[in-house]
Backbone as JSON, one array per atom type, in Angstrom:
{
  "sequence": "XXXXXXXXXXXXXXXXXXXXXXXXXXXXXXXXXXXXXXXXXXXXXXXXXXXXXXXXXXXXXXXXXXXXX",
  "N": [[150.07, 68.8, 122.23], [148.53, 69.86, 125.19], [146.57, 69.38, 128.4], [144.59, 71.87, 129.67], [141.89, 72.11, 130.58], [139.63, 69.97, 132.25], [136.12, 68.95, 132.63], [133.29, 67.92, 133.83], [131.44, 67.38, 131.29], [129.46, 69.91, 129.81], [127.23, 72.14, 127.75], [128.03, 74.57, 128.11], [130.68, 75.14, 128.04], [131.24, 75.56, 125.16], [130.97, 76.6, 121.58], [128.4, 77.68, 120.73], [126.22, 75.76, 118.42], [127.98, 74.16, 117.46], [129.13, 70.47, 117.62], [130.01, 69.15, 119.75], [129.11, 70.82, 121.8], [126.61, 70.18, 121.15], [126.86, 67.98, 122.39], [128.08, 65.87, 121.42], [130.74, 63.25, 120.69], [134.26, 64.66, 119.67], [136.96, 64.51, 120.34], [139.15, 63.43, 119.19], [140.0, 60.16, 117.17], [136.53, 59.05, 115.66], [134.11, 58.01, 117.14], [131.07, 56.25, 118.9], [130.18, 57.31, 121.17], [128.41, 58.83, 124.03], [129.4, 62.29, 124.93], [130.96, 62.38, 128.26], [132.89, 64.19, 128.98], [134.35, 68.0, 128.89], [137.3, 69.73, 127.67], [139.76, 71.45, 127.39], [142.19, 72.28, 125.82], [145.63, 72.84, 124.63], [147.68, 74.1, 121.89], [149.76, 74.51, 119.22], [148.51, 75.96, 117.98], [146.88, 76.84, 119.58], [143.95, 77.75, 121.61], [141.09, 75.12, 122.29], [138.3, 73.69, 122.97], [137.15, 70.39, 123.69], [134.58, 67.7, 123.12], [134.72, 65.21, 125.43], [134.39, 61.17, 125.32], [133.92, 58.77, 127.94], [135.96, 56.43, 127.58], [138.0, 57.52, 125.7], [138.49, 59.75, 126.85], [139.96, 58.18, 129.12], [142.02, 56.9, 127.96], [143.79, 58.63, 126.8], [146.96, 60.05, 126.53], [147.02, 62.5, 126.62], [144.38, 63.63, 127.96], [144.48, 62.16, 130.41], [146.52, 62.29, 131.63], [148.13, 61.09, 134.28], [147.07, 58.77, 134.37], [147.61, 57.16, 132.19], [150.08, 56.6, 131.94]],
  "CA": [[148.88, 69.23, 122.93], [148.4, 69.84, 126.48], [145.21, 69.73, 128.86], [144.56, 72.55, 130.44], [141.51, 72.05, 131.74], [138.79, 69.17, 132.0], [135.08, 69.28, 133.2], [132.38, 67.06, 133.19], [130.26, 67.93, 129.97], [128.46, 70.83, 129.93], [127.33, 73.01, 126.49], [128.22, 76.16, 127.77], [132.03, 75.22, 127.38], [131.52, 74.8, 123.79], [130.78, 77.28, 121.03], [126.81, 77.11, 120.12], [125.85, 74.85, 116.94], [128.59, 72.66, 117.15], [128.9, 69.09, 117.67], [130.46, 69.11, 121.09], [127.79, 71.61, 122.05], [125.39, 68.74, 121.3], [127.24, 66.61, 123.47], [128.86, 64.81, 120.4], [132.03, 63.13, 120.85], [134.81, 64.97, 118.52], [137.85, 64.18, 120.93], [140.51, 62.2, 118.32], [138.85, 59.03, 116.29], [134.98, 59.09, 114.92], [133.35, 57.4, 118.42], [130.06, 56.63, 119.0], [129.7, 57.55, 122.73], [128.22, 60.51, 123.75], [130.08, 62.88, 125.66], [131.04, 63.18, 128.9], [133.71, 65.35, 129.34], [134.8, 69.04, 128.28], [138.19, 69.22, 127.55], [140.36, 72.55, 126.84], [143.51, 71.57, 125.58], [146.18, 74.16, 124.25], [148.44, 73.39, 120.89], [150.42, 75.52, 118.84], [147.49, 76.91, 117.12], [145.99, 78.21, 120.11], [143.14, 76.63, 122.64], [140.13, 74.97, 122.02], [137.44, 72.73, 123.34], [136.62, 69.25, 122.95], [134.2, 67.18, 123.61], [135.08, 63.2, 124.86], [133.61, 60.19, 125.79], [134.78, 58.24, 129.12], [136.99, 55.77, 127.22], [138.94, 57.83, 125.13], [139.64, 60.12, 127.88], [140.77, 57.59, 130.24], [143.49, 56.17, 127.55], [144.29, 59.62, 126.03], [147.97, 60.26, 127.34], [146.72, 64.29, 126.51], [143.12, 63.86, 128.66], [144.48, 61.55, 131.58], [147.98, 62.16, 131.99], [148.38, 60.82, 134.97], [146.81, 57.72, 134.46], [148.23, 56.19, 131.46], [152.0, 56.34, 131.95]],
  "C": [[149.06, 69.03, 124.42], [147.26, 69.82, 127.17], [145.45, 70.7, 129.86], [143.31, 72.8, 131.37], [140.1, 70.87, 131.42], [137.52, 69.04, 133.19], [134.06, 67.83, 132.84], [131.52, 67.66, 132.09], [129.73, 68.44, 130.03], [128.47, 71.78, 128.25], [127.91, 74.27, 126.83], [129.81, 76.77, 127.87], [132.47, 75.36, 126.3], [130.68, 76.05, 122.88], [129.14, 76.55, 120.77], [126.39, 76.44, 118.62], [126.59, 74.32, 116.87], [128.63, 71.61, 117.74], [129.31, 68.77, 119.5], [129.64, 70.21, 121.88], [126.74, 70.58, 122.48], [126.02, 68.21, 122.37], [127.61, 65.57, 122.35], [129.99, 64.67, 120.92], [132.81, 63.97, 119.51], [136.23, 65.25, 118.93], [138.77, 62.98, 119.9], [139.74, 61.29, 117.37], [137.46, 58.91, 116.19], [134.55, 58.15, 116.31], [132.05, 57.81, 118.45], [129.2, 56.86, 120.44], [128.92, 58.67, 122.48], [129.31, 61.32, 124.9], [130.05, 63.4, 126.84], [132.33, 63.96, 129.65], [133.83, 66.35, 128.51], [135.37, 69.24, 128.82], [138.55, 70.73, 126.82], [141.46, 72.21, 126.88], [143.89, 73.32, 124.66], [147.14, 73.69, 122.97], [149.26, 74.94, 120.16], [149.56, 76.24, 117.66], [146.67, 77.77, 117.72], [144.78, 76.85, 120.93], [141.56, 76.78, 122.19], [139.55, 73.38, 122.83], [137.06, 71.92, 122.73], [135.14, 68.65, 123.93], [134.21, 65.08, 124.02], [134.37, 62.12, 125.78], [134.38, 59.4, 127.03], [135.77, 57.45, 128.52], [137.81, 56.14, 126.8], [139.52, 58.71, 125.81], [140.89, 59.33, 128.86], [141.88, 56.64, 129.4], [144.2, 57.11, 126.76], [145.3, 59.93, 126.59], [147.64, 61.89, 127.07], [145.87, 64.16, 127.81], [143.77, 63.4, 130.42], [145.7, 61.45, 131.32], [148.58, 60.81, 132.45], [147.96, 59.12, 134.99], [147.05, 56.81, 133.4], [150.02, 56.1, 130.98], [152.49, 55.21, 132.15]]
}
């Protein structure tokens, strides 16, 4: 996975009725934050939006590159 692009949280990154829509976390492990970032990442299936909470971005070597090397 790669990030291609990261925002602060907004729904209208995010397909309507789903969970990251809400502002659910659904960025990697079951967390009970709520979400603030949206998160377009690219994989070999093709690109899609997440939604993640400040902690798991800032130790995600995908979300924050740069900052956990």
């Amino acid at each position: 996975m790669k990030l291609r692009e990261k925002y602060p949280w907004a729904s209208d990154h995010h397909r309507v009725g789903t969970a990251s829509a809400r502002g659910e976390y659904t960025w990697a492990a079951p967390c009970s934050h709520p979400a603030v970032w949206s998160v377009l990442v690219t994989s070999t299936s093709g690109d899609s939006w997440w939604a993640a909470c400040a902690d798991h971005a800032a130790t995600s070597t995908v979300l924050s590159p740069d900052s956990t090397s």
